[in-house]
C-alpha positions as CSV (number, residue, x, y, z in Angstrom):
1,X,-75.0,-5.9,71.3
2,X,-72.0,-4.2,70.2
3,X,-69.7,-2.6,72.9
4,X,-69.9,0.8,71.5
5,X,-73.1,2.2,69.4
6,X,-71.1,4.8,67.4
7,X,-74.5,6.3,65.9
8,X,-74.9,9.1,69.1
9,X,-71.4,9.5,69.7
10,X,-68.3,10.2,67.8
11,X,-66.3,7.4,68.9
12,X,-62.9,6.6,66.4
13,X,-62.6,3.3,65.2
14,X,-58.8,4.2,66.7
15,X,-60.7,4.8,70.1
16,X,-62.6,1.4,70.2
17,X,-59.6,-0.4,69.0
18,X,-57.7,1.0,72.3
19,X,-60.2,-0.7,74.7
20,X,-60.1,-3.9,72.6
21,X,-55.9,-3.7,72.7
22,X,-56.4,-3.5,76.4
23,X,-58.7,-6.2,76.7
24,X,-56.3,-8.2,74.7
25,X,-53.5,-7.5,77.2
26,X,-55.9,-8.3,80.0
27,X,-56.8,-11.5,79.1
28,X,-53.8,-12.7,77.4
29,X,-55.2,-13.1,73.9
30,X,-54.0,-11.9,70.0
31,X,-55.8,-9.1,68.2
32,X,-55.6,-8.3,64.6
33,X,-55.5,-4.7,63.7
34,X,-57.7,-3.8,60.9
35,X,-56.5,-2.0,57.5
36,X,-58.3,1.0,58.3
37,X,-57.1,2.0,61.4
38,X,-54.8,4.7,61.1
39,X,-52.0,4.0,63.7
40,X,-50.9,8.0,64.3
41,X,-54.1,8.2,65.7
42,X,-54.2,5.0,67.7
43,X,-51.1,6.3,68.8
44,X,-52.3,9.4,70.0
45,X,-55.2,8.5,71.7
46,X,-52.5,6.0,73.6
47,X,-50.6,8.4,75.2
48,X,-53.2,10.9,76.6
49,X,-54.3,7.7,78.4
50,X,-50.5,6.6,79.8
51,X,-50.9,3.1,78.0
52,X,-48.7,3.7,74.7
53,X,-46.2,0.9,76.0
54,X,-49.0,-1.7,77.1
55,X,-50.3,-1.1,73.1
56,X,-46.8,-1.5,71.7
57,X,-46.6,-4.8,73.6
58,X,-49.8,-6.2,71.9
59,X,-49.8,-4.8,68.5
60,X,-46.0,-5.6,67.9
61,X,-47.4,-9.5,68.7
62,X,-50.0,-9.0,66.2
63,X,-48.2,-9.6,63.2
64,X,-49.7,-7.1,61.1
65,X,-46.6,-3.9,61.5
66,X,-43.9,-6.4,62.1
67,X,-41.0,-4.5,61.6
68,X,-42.8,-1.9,60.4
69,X,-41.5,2.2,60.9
70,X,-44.7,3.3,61.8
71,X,-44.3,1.1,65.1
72,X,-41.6,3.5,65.9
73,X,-43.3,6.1,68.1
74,X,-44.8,2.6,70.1
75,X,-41.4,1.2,69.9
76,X,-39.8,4.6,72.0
77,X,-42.7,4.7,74.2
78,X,-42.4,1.3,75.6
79,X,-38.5,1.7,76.2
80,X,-39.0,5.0,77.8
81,X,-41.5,3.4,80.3
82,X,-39.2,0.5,81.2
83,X,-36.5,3.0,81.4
84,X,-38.2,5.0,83.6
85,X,-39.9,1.8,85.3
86,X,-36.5,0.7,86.6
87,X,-35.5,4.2,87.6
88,X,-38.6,4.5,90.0
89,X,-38.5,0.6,91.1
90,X,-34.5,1.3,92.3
91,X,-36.1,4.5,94.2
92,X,-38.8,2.4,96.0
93,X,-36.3,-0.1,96.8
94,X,-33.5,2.5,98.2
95,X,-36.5,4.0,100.3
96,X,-38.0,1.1,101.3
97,X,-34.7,-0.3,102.4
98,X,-34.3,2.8,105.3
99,X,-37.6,2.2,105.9
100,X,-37.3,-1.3,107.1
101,X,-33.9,-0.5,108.3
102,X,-35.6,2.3,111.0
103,X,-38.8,0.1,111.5
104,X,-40.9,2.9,110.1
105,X,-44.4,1.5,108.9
106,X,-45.8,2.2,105.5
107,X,-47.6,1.1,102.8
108,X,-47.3,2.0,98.8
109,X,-50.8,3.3,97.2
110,X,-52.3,3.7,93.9
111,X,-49.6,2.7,91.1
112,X,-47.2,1.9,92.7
113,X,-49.3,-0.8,94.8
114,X,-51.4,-1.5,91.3
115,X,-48.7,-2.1,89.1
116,X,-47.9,-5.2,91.2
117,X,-51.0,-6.9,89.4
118,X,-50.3,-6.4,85.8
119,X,-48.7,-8.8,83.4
120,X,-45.9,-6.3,83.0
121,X,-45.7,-4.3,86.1
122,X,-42.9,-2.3,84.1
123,X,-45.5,-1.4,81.5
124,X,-47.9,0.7,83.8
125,X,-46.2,3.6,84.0
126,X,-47.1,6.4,86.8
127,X,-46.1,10.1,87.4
128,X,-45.7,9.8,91.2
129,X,-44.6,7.2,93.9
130,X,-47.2,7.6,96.5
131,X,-46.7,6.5,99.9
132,X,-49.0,6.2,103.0
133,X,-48.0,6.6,106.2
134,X,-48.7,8.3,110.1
135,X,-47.9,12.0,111.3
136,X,-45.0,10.6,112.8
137,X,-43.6,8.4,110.5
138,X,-43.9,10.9,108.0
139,X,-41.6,13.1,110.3
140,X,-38.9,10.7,110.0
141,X,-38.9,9.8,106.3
142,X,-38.9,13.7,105.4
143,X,-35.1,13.3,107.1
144,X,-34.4,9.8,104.9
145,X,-35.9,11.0,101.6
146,X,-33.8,14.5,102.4
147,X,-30.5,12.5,103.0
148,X,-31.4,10.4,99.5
149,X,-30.9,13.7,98.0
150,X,-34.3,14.7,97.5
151,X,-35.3,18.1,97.3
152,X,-38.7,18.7,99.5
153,X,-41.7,20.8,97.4
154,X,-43.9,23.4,99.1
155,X,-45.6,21.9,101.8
156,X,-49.4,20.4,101.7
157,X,-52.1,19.4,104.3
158,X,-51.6,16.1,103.7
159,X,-49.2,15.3,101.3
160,X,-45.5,16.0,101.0
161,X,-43.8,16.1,97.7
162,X,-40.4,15.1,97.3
163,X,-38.1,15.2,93.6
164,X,-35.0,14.5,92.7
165,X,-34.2,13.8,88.9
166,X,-37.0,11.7,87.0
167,X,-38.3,10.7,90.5
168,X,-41.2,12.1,92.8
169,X,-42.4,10.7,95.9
170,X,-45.7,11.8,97.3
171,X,-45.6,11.0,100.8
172,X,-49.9,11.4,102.6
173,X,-50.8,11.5,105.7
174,X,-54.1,10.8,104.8
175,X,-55.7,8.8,102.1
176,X,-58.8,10.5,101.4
177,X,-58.4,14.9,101.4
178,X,-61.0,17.1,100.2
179,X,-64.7,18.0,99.2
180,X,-66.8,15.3,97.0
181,X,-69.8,14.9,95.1
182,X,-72.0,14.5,98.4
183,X,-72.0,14.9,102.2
184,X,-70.4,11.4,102.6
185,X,-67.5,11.8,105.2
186,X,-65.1,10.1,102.8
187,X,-61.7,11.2,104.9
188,X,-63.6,10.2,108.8
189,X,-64.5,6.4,106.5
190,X,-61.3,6.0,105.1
191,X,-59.0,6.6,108.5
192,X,-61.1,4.1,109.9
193,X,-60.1,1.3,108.0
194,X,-56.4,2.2,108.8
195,X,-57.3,0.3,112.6
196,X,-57.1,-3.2,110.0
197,X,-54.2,-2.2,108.0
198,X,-51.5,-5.5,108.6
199,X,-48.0,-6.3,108.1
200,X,-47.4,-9.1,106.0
201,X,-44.0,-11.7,106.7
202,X,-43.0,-9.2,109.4
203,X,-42.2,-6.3,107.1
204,X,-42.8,-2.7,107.9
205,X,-45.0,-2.4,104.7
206,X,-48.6,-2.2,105.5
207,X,-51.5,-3.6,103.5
208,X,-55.4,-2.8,103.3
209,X,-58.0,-5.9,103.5
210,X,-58.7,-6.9,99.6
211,X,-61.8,-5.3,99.7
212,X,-60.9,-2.2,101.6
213,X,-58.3,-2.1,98.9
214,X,-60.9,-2.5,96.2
215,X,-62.9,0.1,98.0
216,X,-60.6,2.8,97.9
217,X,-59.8,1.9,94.3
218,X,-63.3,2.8,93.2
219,X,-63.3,5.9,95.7
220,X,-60.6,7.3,94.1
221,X,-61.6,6.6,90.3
222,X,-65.1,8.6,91.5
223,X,-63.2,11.3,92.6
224,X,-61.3,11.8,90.0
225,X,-64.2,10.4,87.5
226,X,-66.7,13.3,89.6
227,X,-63.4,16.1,89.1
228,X,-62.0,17.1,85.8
229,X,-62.0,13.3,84.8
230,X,-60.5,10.1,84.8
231,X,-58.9,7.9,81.8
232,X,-59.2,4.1,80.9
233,X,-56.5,2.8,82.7
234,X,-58.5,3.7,85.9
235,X,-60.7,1.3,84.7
236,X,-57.8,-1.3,83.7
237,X,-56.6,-0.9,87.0
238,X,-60.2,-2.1,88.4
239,X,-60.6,-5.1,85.9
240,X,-57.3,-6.1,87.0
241,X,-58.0,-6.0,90.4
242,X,-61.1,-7.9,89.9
243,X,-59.5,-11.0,87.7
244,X,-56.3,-10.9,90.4
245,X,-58.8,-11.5,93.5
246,X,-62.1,-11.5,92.9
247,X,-62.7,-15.0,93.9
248,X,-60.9,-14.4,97.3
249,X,-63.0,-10.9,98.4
250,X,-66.1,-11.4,100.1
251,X,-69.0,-9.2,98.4
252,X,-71.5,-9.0,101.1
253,X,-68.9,-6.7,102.8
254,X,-68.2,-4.5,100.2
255,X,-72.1,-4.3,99.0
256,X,-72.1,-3.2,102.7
257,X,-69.7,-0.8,103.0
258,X,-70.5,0.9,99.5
259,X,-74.2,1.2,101.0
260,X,-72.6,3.2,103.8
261,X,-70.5,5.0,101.6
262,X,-73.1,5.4,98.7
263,X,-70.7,4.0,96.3
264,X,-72.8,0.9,95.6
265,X,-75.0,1.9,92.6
266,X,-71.6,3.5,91.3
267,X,-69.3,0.2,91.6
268,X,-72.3,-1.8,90.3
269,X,-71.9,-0.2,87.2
270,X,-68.5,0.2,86.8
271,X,-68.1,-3.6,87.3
272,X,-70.3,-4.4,84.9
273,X,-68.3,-2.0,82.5
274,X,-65.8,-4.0,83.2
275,X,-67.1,-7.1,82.2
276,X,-68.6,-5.6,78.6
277,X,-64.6,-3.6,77.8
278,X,-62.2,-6.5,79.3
279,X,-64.3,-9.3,79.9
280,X,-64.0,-9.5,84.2
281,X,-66.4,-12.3,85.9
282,X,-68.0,-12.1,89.3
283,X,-71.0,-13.4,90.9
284,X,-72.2,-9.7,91.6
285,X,-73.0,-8.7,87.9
286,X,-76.5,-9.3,87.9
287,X,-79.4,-8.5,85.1
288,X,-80.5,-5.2,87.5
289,X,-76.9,-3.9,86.8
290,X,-76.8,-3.6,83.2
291,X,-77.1,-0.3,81.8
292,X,-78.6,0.9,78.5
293,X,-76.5,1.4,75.8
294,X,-77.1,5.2,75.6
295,X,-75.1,5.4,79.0
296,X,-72.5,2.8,78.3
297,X,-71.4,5.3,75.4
298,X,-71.8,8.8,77.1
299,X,-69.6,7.0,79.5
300,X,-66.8,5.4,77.2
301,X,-67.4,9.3,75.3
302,X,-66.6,10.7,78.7
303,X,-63.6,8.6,79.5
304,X,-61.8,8.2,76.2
305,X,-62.1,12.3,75.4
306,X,-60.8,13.3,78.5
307,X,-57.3,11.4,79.1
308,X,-56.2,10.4,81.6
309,X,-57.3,12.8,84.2
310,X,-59.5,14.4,82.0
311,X,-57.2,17.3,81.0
312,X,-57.5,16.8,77.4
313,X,-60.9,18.2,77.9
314,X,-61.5,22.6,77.9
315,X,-61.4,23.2,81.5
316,X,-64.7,25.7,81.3
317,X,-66.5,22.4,81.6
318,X,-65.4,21.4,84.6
319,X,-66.1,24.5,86.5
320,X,-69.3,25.0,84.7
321,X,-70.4,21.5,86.1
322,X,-70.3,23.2,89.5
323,X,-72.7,25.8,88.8
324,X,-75.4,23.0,87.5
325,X,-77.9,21.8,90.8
326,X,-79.1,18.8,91.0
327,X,-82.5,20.3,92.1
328,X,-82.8,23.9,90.9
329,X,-83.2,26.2,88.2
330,X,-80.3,25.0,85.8
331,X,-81.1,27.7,83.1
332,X,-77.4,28.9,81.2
333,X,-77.0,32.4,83.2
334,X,-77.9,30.5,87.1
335,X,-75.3,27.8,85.7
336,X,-72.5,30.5,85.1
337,X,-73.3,32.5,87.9
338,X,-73.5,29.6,90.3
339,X,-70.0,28.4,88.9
340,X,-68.6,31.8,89.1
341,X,-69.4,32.3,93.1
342,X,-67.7,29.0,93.5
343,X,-64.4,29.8,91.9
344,X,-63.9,33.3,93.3
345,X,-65.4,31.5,97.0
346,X,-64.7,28.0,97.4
347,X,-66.1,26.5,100.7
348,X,-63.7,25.8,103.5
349,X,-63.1,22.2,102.7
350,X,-61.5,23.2,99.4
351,X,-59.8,26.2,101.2
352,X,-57.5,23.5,103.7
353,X,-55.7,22.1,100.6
354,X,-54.8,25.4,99.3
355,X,-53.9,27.2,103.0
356,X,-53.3,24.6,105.2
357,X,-53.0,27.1,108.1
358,X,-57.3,27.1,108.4
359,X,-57.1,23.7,109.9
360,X,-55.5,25.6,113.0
361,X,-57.1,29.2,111.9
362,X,-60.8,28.5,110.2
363,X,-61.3,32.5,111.0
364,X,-58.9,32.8,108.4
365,X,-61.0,31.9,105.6
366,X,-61.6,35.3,103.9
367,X,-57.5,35.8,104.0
368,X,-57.7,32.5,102.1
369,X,-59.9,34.1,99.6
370,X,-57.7,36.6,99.1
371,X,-54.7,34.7,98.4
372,X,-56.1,32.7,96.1
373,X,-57.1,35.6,94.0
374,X,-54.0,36.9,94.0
375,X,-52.9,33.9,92.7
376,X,-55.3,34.4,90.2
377,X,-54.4,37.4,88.4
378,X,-50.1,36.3,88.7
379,X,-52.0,32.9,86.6
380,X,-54.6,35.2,84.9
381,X,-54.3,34.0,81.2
382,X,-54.4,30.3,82.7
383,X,-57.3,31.6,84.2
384,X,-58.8,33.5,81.4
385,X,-58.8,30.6,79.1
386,X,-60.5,28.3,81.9
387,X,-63.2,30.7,81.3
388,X,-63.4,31.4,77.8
389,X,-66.0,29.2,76.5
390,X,-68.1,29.7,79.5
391,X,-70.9,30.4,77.4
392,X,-70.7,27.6,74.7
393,X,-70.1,24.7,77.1
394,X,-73.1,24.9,79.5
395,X,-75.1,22.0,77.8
396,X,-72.1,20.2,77.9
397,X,-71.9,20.8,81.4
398,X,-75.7,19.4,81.7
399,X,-75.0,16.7,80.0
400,X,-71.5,15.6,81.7
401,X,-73.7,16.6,85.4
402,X,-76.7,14.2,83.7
403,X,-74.1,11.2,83.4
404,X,-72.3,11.3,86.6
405,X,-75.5,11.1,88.5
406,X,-76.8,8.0,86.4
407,X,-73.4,6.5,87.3
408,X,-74.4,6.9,90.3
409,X,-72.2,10.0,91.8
């Protein structure tokens, strides 16, 4: 059974080669790259998925381009993200430094807690440094990160954005923020496992359970999956996670907890993705879990067009997706109108992260509206072009609504 069935969907034999480069990496092995692979477009697909240097790294062992100027563009990217690797590391490290220094707990999320497990943590390259941390902790880092010369962004909810040259930290107050794909309390769930959160050696730094870890991991690959989209390194990061400590979790509690969460059927299938793109093992891929080929390739479709957080994709989709109802009449004009109603009057979950003043002010709601129109017309032709191919991209919408919910979201 091949890994990819190219006869429904038009999947590059640059596109394929990108997950088997990956897999490569993974698991430590040599790949040859075939003749016909044209390398402009391997590199290409590469960097809308953030994993140009990790590709340089294996096909510059390979042999075949050995000194070769078309490994040029590779060649740049990996020095740029090793560059910019040690830039952010010496940030962490300054922070980190006042941090312990003043006692003030924390813990590092998403990259910059995932890069720790790859062959070449200098190689997986992230946008932001994102830190987790209490109310009050938060309080006192604003006045460290301000005194390291950072330069504090327009303030969030939840998250507080901090710059200064090639670096940005994104300090949260919570890990989870937002509206989802159901009415699972995501935010209530995910402040709960903060109570097990432990120091390790006597630091400050603060560290989830493996599996709570490895539950938030796949929470936050749905989200953005469910959202405009989410690239294969998402899926890296997972596989990696999974041949790093897989042995050491215990699986009855996370088939427990993703039954509480209804993640399970989701992670189910994503690990067994795993194991068909980068060859993972656990005990928990069973027969029941495989899926049919059709879905395995809507899904690598899904993933590989989008990038990495699916903005590769035309934007019209995304929003359309929001008109289509599970259960409903799901005819072209209800699909529009539905998605329509929801841009010009998102609910009041949405609302919070764009006026964080309703947490205190809900009544305020309708002012919310209003302000968000406004920003609407000063961004009209970014929002004229979201809705330009409303009409063309309903079945797409269908169809991309039809394979979340088989994934299981």
């Amino acid at each position: 059974m091949e890994m990819i069935c190219k006869e429904r969907f038009q999947i590059t034999e640059e596109s394929e080669l990108l997950i088997h480069i990956l897999d490569a990496y993974i698991n430590g092995n040599k790949i040859e790259i075939p003749d016909a692979v044209s390398i402009r477009d391997l590199y290409e697909i590469s960097m809308i998925h953030n994993v140009t240097a990790i590709v340089c790294e294996v096909i510059s062992s390979a042999g075949s381009y050995k000194g070769s100027a078309v490994l040029q563009p590779f060649i740049n990217a990996y020095m740029a993200a090793v560059y910019q690797s040690s830039v952010q590391e010496y940030s962490i490290q300054e922070l980190i430094e006042q941090l312990e220094e003043d006692k003030i707990p924390y813990a590092l999320v998403k990259g910059a807690c995932i890069r720790e497990i790859y062959p070449n943590p200098e190689l997986r390259t992230m946008g932001d440094i994102d830190l987790f941390m209490s109310e009050e902790s938060r309080i006192k880092t604003d006045k460290i990160l301000k005194e390291l010369g950072y330069q504090k962004g327009e303030l969030g909810s939840n998250v507080w954005t901090y710059k200064k040259d090639r670096n940005t930290f994104e300090v949260h107050s919570k890990l989870v923020e937002g509206r989802f794909w159901n009415n699972v309390d995501y935010e209530s769930y995910f402040e709960t496992l903060l109570t097990k959160w432990k120091s390790r050696q006597g630091t400050s730094r603060k560290y989830l359970t493996l599996e709570d870890h490895f539950l938030y991991l796949c929470f936050h690959f749905a989200k953005h999956l469910h959202s405009a989209g989410a690239g294969v390194r998402m899926v890296m990061d997972i596989a990696l996670y999974i041949k790093q400590y897989g042995e050491q979790m215990d699986w009855g509690y996370i088939w427990d907890e993703a039954d509480k969460i209804e993640l399970d059927a989701f992670i189910k299938k994503l690990l067994y993705i795993c194991s068909r793109w980068f060859h993972t093992e656990t005990a928990n891929i069973i027969q029941e879990n495989e899926i049919e080929d059709e879905l395995l390739n809507s899904f690598a479709d899904y993933v590989l067009s989008g990038g990495i957080f699916g903005s590769e994709r035309d934007d019209s989709v995304r929003r359309l997706r929001k008109g289509v109802a599970e259960d409903g009449n799901n005819g072209s004009m209800a699909v529009k109108l539905r998605a329509l109603a929801n841009l010009a009057f998102p609910d009041y979950k949405h609302m919070i992260i764009f006026m964080p003043a309703l947490k205190r002010y809900p009544w305020m709601l309708p002012a919310a509206w209003v302000k968000r129109w406004l920003v609407g017309i000063q961004n009209r032709e970014r929002v004229k072009a979201s809705l330009t191919n409303f009409d063309s991209n309903v079945e797409i919408a269908r169809e991309q609504s039809d394979l979340l919910r088989k994934m299981g979201l």
